[in-house]
LOGUDO-14554 format. One record per residue: x, y, z of N, C-alpha, C, O in turn; residue number from 1. Coordinates in nm, 3 decimals, decimal comma. Atoms other than C-alpha are relative to their C-alpha. Example, Ala and Ser with C-alpha at 12.3 -4.5 7.8 and 13.67 -1.06 7.14 Angstrom:
// LOGUDO-14554
site n.c1:0,089 | n.c2:-0,119 | n.c3:0,000 | ca.c1:1,230 | ca.c2:-0,450 | ca.c3:0,780 | c.c1:0,090 | c.c2:0,120 | c.c3:0,000 | o.c1:0,194 | o.c2:0,118 | o.c3:0,066 | resi:1
site n.c1:-0,082 | n.c2:-0,119 | n.c3:-0,006 | ca.c1:1,367 | ca.c2:-0,106 | ca.c3:0,714 | c.c1:-0,077 | c.c2:0,109 | c.c3:0,073 | o.c1:-0,026 | o.c2:0,220 | o.c3:0,090 | resi:2
// end
This chain:
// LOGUDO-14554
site n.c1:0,055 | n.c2:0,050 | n.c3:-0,125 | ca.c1:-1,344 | ca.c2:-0,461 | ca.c3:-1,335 | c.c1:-0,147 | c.c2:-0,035 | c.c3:-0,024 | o.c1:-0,225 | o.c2:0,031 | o.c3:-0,093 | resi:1
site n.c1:0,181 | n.c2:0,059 | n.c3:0,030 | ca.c1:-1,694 | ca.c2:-0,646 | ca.c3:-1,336 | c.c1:-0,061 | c.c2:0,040 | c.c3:0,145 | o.c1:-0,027 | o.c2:0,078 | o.c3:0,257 | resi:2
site n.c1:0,093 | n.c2:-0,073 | n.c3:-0,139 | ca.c1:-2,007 | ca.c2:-0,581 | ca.c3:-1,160 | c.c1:0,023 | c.c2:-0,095 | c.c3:0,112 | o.c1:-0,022 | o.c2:-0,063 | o.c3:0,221 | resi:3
site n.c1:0,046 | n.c2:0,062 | n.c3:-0,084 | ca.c1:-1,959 | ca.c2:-0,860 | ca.c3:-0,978 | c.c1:0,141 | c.c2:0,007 | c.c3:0,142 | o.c1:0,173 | o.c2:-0,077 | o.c3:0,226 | resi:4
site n.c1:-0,173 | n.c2:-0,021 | n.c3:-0,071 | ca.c1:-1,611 | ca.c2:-0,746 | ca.c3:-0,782 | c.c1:-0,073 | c.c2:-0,004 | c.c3:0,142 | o.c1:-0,061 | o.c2:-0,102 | o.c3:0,216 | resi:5
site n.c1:0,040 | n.c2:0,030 | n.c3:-0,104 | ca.c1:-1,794 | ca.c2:-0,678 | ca.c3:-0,507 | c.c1:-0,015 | c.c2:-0,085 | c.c3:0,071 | o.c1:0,035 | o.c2:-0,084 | o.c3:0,184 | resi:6
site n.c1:0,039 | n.c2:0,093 | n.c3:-0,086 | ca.c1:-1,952 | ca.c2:-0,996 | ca.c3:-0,416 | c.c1:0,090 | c.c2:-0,139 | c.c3:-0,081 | o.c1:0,032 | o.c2:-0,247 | o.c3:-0,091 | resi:7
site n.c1:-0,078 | n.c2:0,125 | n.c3:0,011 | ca.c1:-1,666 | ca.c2:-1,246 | ca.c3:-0,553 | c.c1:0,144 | c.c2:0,024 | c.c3:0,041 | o.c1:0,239 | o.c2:0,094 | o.c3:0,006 | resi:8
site n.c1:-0,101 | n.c2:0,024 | n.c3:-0,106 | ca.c1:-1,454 | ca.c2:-1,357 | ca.c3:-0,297 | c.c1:0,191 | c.c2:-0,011 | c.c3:-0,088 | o.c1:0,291 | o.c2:0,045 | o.c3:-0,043 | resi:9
site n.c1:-0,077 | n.c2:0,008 | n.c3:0,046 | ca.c1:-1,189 | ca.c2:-1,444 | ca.c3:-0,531 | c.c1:0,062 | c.c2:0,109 | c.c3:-0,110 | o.c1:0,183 | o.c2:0,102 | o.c3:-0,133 | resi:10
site n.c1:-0,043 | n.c2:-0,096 | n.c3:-0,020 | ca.c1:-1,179 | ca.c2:-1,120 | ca.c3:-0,702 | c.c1:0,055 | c.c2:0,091 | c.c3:0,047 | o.c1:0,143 | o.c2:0,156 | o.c3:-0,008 | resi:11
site n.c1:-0,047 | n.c2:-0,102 | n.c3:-0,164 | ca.c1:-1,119 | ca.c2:-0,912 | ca.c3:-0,388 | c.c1:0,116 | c.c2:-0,012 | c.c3:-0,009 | o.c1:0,196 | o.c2:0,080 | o.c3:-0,025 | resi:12
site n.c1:-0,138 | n.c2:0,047 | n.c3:-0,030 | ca.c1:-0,828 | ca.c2:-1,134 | ca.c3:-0,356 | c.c1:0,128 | c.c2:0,013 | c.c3:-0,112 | o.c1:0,246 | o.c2:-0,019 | o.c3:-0,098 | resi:13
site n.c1:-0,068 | n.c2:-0,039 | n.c3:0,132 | ca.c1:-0,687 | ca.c2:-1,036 | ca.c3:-0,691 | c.c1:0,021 | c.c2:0,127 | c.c3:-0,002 | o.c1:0,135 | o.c2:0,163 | o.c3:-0,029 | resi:14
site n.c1:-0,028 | n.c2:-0,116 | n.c3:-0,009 | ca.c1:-0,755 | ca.c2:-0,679 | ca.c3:-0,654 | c.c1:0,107 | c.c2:0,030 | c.c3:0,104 | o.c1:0,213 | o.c2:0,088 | o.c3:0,081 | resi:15
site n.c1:-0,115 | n.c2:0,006 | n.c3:-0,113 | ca.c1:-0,575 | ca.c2:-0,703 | ca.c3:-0,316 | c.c1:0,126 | c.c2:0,000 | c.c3:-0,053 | o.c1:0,208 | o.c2:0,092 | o.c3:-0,055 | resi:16
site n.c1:-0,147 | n.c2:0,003 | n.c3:0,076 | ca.c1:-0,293 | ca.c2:-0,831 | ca.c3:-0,494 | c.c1:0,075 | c.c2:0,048 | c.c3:-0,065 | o.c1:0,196 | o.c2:0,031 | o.c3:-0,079 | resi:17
site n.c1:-0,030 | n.c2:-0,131 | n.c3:0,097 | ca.c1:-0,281 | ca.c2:-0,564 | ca.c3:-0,716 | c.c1:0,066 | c.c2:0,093 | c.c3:0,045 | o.c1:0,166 | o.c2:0,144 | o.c3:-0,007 | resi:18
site n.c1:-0,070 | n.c2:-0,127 | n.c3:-0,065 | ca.c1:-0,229 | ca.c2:-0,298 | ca.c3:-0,446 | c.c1:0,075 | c.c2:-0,076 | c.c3:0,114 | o.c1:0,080 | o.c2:-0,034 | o.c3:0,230 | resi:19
site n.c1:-0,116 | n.c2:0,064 | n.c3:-0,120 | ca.c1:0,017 | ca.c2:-0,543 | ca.c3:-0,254 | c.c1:0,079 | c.c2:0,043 | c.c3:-0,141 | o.c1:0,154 | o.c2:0,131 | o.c3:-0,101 | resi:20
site n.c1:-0,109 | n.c2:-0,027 | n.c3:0,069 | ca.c1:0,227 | ca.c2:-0,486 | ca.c3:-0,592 | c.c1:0,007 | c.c2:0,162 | c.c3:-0,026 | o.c1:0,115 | o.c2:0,214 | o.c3:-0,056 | resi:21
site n.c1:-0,013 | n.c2:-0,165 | n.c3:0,018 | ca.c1:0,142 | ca.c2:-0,092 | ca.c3:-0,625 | c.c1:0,083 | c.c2:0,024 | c.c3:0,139 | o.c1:0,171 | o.c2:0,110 | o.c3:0,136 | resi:22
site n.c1:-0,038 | n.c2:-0,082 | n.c3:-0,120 | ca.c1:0,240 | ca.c2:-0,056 | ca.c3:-0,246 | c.c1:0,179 | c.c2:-0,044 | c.c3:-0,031 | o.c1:0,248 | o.c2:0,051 | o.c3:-0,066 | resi:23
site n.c1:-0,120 | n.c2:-0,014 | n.c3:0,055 | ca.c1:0,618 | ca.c2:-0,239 | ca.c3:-0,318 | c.c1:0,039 | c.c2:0,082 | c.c3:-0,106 | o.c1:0,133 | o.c2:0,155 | o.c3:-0,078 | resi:24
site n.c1:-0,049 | n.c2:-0,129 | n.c3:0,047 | ca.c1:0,663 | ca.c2:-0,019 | ca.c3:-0,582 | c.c1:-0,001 | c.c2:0,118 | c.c3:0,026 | o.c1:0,094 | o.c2:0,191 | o.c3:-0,003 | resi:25
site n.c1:-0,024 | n.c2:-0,149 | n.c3:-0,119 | ca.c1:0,599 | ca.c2:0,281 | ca.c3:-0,390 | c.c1:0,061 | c.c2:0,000 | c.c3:0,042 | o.c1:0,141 | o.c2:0,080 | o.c3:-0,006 | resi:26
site n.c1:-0,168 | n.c2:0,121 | n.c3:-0,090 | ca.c1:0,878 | ca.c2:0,094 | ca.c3:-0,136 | c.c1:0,087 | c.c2:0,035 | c.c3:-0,035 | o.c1:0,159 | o.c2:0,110 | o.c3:0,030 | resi:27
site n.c1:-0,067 | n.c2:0,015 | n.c3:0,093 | ca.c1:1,066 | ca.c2:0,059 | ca.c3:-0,419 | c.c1:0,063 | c.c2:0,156 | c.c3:-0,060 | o.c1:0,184 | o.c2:0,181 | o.c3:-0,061 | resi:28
site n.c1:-0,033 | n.c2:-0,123 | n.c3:0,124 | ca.c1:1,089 | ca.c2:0,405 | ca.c3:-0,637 | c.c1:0,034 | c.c2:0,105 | c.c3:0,166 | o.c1:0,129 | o.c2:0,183 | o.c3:0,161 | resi:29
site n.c1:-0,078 | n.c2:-0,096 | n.c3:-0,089 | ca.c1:1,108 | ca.c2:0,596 | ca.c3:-0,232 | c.c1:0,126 | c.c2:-0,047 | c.c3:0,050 | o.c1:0,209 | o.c2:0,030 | o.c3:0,099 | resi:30
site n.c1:-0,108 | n.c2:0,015 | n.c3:-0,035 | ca.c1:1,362 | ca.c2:0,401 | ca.c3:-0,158 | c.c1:0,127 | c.c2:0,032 | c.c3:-0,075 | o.c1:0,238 | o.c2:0,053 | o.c3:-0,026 | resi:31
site n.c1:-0,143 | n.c2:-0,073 | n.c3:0,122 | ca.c1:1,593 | ca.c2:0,505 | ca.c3:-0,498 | c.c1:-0,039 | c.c2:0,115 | c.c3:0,059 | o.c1:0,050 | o.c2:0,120 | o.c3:0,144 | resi:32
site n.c1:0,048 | n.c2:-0,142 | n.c3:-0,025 | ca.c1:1,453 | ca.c2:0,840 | ca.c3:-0,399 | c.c1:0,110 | c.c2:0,027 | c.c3:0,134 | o.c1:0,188 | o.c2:0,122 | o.c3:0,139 | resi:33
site n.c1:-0,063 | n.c2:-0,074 | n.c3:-0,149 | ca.c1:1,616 | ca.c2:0,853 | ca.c3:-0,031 | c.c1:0,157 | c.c2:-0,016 | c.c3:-0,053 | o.c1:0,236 | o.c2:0,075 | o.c3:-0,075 | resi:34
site n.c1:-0,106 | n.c2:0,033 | n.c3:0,065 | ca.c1:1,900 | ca.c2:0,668 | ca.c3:-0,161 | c.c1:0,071 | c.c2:0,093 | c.c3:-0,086 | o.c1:0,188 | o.c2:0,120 | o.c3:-0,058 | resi:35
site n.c1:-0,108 | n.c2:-0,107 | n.c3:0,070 | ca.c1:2,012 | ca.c2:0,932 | ca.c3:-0,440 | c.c1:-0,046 | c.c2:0,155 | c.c3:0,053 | o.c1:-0,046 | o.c2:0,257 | o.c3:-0,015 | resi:36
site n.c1:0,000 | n.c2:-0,172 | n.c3:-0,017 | ca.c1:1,926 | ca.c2:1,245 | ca.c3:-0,220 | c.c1:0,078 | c.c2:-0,018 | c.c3:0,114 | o.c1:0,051 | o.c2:0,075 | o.c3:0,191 | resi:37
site n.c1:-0,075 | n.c2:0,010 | n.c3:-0,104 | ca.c1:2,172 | ca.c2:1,135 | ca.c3:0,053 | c.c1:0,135 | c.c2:0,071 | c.c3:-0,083 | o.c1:0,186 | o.c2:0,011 | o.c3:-0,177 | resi:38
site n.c1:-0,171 | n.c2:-0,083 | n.c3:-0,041 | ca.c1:2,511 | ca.c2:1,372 | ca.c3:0,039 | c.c1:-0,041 | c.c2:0,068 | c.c3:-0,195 | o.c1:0,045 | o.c2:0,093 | o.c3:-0,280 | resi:39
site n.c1:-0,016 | n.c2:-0,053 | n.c3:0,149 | ca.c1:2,346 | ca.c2:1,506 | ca.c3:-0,322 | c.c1:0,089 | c.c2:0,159 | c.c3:-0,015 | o.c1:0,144 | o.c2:0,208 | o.c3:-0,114 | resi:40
site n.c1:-0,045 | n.c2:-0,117 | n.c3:-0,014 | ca.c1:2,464 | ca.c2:1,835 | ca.c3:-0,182 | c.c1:0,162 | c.c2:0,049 | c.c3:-0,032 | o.c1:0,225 | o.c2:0,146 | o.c3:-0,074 | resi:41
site n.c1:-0,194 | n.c2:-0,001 | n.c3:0,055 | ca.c1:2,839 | ca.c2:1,757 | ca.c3:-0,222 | c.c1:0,029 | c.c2:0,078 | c.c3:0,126 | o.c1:-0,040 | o.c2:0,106 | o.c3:0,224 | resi:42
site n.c1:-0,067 | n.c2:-0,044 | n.c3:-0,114 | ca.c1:3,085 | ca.c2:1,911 | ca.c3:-0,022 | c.c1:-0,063 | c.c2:0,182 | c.c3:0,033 | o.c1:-0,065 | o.c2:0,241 | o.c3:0,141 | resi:43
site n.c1:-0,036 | n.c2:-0,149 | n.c3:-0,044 | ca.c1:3,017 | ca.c2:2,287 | ca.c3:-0,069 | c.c1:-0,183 | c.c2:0,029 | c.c3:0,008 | o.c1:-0,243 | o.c2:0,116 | o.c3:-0,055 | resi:44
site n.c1:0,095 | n.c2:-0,024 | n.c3:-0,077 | ca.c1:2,687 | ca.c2:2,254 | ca.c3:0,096 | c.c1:-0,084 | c.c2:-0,061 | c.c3:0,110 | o.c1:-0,177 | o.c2:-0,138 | o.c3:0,084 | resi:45
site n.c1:0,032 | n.c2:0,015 | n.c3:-0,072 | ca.c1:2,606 | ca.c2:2,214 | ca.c3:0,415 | c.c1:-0,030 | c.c2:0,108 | c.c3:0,134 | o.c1:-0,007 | o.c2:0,229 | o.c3:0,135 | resi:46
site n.c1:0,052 | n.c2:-0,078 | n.c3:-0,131 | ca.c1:2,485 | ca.c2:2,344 | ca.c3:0,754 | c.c1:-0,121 | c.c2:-0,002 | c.c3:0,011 | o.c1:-0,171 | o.c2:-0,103 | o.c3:-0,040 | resi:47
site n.c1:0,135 | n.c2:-0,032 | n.c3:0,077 | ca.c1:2,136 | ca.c2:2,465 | ca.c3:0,747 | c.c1:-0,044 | c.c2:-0,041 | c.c3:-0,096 | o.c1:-0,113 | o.c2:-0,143 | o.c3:-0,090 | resi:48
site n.c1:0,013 | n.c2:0,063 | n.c3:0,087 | ca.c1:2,109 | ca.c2:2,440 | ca.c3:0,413 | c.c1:-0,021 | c.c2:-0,182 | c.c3:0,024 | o.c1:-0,125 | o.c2:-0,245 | o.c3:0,039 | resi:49
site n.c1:0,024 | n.c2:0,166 | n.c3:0,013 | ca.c1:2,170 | ca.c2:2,056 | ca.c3:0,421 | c.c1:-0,106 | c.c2:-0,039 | c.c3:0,107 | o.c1:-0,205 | o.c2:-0,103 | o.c3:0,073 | resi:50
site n.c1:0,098 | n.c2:0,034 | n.c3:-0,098 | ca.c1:1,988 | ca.c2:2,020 | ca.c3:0,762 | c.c1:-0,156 | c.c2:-0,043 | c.c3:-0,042 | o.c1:-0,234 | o.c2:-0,133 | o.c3:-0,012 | resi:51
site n.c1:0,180 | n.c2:-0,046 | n.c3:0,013 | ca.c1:1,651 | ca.c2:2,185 | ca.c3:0,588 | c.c1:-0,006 | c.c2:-0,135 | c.c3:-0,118 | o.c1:-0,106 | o.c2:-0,206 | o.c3:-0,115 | resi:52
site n.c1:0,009 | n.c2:0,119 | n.c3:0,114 | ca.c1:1,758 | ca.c2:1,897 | ca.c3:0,242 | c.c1:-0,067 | c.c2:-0,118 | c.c3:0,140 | o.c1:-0,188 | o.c2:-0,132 | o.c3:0,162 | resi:53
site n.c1:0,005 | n.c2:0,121 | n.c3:-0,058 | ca.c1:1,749 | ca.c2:1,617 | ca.c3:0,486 | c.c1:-0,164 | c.c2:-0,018 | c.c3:0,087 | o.c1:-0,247 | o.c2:-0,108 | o.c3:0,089 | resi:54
site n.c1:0,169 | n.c2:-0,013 | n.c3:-0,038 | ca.c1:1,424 | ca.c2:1,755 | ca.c3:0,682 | c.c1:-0,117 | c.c2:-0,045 | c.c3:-0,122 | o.c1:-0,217 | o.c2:-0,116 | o.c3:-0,107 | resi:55
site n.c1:0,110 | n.c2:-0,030 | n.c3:0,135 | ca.c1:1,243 | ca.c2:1,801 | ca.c3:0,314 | c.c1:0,000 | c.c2:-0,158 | c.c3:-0,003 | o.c1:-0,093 | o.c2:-0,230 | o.c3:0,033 | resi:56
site n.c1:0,012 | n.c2:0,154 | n.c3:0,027 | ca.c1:1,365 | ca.c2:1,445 | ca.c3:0,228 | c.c1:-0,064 | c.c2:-0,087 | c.c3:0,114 | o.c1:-0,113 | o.c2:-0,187 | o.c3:0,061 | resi:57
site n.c1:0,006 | n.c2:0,056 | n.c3:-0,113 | ca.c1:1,282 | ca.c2:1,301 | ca.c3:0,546 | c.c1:-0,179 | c.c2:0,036 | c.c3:0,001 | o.c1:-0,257 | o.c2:-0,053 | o.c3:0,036 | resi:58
site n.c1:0,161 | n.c2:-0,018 | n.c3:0,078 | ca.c1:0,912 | ca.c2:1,439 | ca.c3:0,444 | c.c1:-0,095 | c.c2:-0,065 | c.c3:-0,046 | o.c1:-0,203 | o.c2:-0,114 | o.c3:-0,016 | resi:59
site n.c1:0,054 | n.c2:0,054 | n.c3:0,121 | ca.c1:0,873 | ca.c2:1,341 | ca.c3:0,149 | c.c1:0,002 | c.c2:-0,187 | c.c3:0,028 | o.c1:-0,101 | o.c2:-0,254 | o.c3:0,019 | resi:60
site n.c1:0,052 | n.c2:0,104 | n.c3:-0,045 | ca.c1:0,962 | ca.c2:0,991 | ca.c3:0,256 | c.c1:-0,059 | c.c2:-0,077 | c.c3:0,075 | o.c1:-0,066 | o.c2:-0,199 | o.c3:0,058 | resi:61
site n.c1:0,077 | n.c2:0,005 | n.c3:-0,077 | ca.c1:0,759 | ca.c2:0,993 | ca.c3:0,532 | c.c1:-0,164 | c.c2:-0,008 | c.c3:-0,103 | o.c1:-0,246 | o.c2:-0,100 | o.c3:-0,113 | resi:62
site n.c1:0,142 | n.c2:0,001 | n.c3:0,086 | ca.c1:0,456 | ca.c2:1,069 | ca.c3:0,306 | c.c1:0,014 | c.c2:-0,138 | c.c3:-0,094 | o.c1:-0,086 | o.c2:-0,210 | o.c3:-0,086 | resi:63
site n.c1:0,023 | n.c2:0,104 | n.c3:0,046 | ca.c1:0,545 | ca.c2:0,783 | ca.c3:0,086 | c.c1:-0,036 | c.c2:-0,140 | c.c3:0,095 | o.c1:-0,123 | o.c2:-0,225 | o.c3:0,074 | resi:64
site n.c1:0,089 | n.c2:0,101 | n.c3:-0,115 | ca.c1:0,519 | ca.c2:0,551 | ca.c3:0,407 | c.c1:-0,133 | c.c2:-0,027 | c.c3:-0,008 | o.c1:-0,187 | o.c2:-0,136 | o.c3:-0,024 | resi:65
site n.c1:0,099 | n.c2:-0,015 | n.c3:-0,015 | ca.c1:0,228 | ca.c2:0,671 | ca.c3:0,429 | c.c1:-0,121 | c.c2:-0,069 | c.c3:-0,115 | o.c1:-0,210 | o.c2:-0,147 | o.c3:-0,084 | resi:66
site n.c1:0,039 | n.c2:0,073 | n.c3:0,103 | ca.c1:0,090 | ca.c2:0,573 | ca.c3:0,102 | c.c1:-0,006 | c.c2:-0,115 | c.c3:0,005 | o.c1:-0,109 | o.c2:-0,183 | o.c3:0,007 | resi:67
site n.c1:-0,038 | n.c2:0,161 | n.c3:0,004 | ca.c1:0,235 | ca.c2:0,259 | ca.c3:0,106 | c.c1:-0,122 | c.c2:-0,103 | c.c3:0,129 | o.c1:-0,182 | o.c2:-0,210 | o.c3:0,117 | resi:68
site n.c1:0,056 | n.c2:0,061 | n.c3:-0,120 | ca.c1:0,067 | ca.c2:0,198 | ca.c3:0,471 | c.c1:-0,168 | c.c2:0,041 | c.c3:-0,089 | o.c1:-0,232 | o.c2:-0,061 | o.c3:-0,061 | resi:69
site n.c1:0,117 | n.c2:-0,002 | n.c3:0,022 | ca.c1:-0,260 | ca.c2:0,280 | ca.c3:0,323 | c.c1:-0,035 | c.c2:-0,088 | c.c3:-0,146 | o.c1:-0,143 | o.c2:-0,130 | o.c3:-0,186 | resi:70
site n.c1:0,028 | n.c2:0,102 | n.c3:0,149 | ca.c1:-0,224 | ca.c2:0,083 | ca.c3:-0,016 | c.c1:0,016 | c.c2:-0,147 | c.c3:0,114 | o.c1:-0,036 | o.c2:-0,252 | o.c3:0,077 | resi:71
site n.c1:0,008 | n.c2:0,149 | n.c3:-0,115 | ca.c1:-0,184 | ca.c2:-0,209 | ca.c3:0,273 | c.c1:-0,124 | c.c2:-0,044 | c.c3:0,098 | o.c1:-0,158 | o.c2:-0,158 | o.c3:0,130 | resi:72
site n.c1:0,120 | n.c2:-0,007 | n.c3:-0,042 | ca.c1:-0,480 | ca.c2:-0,129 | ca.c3:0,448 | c.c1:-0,102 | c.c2:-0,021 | c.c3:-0,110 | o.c1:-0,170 | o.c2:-0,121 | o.c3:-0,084 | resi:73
site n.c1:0,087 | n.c2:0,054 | n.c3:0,097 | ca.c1:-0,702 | ca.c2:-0,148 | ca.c3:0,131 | c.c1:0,030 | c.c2:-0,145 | c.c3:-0,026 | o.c1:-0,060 | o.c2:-0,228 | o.c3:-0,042 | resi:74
site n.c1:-0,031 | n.c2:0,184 | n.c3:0,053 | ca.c1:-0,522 | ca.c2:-0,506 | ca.c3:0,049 | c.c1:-0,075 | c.c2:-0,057 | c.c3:0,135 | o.c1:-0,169 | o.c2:-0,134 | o.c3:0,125 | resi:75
site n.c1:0,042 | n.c2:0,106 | n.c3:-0,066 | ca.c1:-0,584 | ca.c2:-0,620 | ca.c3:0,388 | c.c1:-0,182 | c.c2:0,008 | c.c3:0,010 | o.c1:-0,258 | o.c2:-0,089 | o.c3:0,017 | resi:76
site n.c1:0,157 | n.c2:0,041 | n.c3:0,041 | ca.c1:-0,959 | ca.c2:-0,509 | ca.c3:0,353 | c.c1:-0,072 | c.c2:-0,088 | c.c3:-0,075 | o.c1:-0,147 | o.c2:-0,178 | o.c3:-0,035 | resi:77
site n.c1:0,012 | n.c2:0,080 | n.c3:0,108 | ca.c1:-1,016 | ca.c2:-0,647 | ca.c3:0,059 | c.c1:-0,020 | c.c2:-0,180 | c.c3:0,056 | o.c1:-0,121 | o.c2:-0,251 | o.c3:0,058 | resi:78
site n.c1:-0,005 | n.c2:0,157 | n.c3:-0,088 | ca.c1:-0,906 | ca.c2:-1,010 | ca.c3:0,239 | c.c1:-0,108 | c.c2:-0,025 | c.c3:0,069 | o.c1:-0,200 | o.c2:-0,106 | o.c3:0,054 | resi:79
site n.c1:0,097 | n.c2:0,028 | n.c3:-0,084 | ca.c1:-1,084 | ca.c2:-0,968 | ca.c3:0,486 | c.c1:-0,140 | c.c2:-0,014 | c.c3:-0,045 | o.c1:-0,201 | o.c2:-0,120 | o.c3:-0,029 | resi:80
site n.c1:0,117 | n.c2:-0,033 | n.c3:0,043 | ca.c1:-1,392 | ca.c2:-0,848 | ca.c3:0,344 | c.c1:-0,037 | c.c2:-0,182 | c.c3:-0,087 | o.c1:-0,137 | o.c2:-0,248 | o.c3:-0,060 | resi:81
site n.c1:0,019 | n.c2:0,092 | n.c3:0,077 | ca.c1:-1,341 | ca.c2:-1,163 | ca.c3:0,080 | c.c1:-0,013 | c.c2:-0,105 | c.c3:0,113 | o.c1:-0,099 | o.c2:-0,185 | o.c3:0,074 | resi:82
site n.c1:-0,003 | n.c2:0,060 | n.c3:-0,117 | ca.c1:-1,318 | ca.c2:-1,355 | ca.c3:0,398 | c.c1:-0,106 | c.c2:-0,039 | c.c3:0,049 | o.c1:-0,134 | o.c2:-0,157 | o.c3:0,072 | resi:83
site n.c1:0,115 | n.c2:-0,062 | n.c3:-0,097 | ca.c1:-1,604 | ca.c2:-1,241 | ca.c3:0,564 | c.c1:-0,125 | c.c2:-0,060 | c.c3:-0,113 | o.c1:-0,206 | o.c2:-0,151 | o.c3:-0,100 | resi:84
site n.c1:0,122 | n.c2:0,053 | n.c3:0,107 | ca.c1:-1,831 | ca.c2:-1,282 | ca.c3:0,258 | c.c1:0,019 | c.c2:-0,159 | c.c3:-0,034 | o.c1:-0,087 | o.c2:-0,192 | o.c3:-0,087 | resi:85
site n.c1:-0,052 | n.c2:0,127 | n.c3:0,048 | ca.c1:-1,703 | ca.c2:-1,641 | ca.c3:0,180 | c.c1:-0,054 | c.c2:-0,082 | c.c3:0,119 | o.c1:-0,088 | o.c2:-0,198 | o.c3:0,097 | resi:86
site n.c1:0,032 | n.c2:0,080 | n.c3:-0,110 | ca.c1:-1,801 | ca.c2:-1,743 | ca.c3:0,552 | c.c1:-0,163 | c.c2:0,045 | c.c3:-0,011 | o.c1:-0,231 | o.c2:-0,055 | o.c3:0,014 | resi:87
site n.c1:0,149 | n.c2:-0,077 | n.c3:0,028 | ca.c1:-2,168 | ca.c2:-1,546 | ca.c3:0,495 | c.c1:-0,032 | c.c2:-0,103 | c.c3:-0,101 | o.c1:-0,119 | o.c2:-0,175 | o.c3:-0,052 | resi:88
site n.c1:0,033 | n.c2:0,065 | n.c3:0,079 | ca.c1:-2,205 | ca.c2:-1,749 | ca.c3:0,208 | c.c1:-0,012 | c.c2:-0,147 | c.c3:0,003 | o.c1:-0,100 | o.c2:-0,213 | o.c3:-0,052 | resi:89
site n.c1:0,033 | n.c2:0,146 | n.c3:-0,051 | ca.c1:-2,131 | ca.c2:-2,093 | ca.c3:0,346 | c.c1:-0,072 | c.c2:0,002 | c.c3:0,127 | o.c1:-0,091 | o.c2:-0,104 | o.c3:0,186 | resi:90
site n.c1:0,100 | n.c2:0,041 | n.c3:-0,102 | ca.c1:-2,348 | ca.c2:-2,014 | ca.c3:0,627 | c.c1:-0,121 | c.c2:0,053 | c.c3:-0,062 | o.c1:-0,210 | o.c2:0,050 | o.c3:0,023 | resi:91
site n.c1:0,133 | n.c2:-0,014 | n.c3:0,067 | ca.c1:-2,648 | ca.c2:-1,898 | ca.c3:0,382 | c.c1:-0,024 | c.c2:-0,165 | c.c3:-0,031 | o.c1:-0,109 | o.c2:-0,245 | o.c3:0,007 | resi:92
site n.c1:0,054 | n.c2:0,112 | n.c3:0,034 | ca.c1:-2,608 | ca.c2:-2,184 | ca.c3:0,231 | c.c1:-0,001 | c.c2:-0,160 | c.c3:0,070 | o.c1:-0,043 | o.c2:-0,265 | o.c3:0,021 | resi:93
site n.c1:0,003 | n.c2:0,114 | n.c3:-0,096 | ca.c1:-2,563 | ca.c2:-2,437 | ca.c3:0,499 | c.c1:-0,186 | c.c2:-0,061 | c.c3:0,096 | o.c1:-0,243 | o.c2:-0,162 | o.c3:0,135 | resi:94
site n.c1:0,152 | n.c2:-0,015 | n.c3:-0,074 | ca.c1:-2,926 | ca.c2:-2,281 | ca.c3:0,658 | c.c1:-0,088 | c.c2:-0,050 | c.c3:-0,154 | o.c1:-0,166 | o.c2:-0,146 | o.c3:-0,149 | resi:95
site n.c1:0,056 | n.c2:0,041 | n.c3:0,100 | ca.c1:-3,054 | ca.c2:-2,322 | ca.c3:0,319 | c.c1:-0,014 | c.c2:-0,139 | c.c3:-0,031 | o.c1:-0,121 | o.c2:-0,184 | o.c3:-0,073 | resi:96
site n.c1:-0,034 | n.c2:0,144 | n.c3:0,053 | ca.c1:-2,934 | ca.c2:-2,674 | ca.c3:0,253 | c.c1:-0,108 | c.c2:-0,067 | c.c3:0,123 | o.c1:-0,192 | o.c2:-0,141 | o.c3:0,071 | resi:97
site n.c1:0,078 | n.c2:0,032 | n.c3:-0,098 | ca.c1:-3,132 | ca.c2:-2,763 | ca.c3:0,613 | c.c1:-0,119 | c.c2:-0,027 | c.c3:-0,048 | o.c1:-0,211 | o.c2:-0,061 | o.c3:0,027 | resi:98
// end
């Protein structure tokens, strides 16, 4: 990463992109995750037991949401921010050009 990540607009938008592909794979690996812990218990366990599996799982992929929703929030910062600076910059230099 260069010093200049900060103030280039078109960086941002690369890093962004980065954690738009970390957050689908998060997506991705909880969704095999829910997927092979459904009925892992087999027949000769259920009740409770299974109830408390399905709570735990139901957790755990809750917390990956979570992740995911916050690897989405950094991307859309990022935009924005690149956004924001990109319009700052054509209005420096618009007053400047005057």
């Amino acid at each position: 990463m260069t010093i200049r990540f900060m103030t280039d607009p078109h960086e941002m938008r690369a890093m962004a992109g980065r954690f738009e592909v970390h957050a689908q794979t998060v997506e991705d690996e909880a969704r095999k995750m829910w997927a092979s812990s459904m009925n892992i218990a087999g027949s000769g366990w259920s009740g409770q037991a299974q109830a408390t599996s399905y709570d735990t799982m139901g957790q755990v992929n809750q917390a990956f949401r979570n992740i995911v929703n916050m690897l989405h929030g950094v991307r859309d910062g990022l935009i924005r921010d690149a956004n924001n600076y990109e319009q700052q910059e054509q209005a420096s230099q618009q007053i400047l050009g005057s």
